[in-house]
Steps between C-alpha positions, in 0.01 A plus 500: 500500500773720340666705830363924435745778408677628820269847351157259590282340725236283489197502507205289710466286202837463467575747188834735492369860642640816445721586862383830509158473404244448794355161479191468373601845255253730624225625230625828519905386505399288175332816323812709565718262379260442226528890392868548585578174267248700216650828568877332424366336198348814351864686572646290331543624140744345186738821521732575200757780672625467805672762741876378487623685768195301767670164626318231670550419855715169556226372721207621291630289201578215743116506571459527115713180453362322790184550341618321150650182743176435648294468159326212407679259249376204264556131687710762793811496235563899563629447109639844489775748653571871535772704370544838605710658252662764756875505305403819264737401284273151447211707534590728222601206297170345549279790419733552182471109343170468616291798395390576842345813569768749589286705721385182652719227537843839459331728823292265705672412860477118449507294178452201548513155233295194531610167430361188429581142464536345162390169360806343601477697838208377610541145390347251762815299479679789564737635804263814526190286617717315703603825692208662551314169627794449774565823615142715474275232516698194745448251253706159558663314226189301403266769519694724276538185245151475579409841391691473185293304366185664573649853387545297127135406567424838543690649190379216280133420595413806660650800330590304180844706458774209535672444210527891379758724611295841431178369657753358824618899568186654444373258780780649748476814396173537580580441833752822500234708464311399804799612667515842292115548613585460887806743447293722324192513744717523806732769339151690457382445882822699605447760183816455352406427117534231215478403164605178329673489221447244165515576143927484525744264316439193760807316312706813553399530863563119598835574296597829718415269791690205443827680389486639805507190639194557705277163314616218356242546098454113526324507818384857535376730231367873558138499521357896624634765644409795744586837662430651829560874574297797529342686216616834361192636418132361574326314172275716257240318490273350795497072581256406265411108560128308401232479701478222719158362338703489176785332682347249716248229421332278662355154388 
């Protein structure tokens, strides 16, 4: 059994609990949490001006961070970083080549630039693998050789994108934003607000990035990216989402 987070117990059958949490959770522990997670999510809006002069805490975006490190990730590869563009004269650079937003990505406290492997980044036979099986995962020698080859199982029989370099990054990328959800969600659950950003020039932004000489373009390419502030002005217009019978089925 994988050793728990020094933030969890376990449990009587053995799974990682929450330290704080009573154990069993109480019925009426679980509804609070249950509301407060609801009440977060319904905060949280896609805001397009943020108040510049409103910084984040240190600690409140190390939560927000922390948050992105613990998501969940395709074979446990983690296939993306995080760059937070706090030079403003990269920042302004950014926003400028990329089309960003300027009331976003210009005022917002944090911006922030995912990365993601490329083909040759991610590449079974390749030192990245290598790392993260030794030194996340305590792999030996033969297990990570091992685990090569069932990763090139994986892309080849299972997901069917070996061999193409597009459908390779839009594999890892994919995996950025289930980081960029957990940021988002846990920036909402301390009501400081959000909005990702796509629609830019994503060779422009891996560009800006590299001649910076913050990636390396033939192992890391931009893939999303995000701010984190606090809004100017609350939306116009209410959250406005399906109903859950439209959403949800069951078969």
């Amino acid at each position: 059994m994988t050793a728990p987070s020094p933030g969890a117990a376990l449990g009587p059958a053995g799974r990682a609990k929450i330290a704080v949490m009573p154990n069993p959770l109480t019925p009426e522990l679980k509804n609070h949490v249950k509301s407060t997670h609801l009440a977060a999510l319904r905060f949280r809006r896609a805001i397009k001006s943020f108040d510049p002069a409103r910084r984040l805490d240190p600690a409140d975006f190390d939560f927000i961070a922390e948050a992105a490190r613990l998501a969940p990730s395709s074979n446990g590869l983690e296939p993306w970083n995080i760059i937070v563009l706090a030079s403003g004269e990269l920042r302004a650079k950014f926003v400028e080549r990329t089309g960003a937003n300027a009331a976003q990505a210009g005022q917002a406290s944090h911006l922030v630039a995912f990365t993601a492997k490329t083909a040759r980044g991610i590449d079974p036979s390749g030192d990245y693998l290598a790392h993260i099986g030794a030194t996340v995962h305590s792999m030996s020698p033969e297990q990570i050789e091992a685990w090569r080859g069932r990763f090139k199982a994986f892309l080849t029989n299972r997901i069917g994108v070996w061999g193409s370099d597009d459908a390779m990054f839009g594999y890892t990328a994919r995996q950025a934003y289930l980081a960029l959800e957990n940021m988002i969600v846990a920036a909402a659950a301390i009501e400081v607000d959000s909005c990702p950003l796509e629609g830019l020039d994503y060779a422009q932004a891996t560009a800006v990035l590299a001649e910076a000489g913050l990636i390396d373009p033939a192992l890391d390419a931009f893939a999303v990216a995000a701010v984190f502030g606090y809004r100017s002005e609350d939306p116009k217009r209410p959250q406005a989402r399906r109903p859950i019978g439209e959403v949800v089925a069951w078969a």
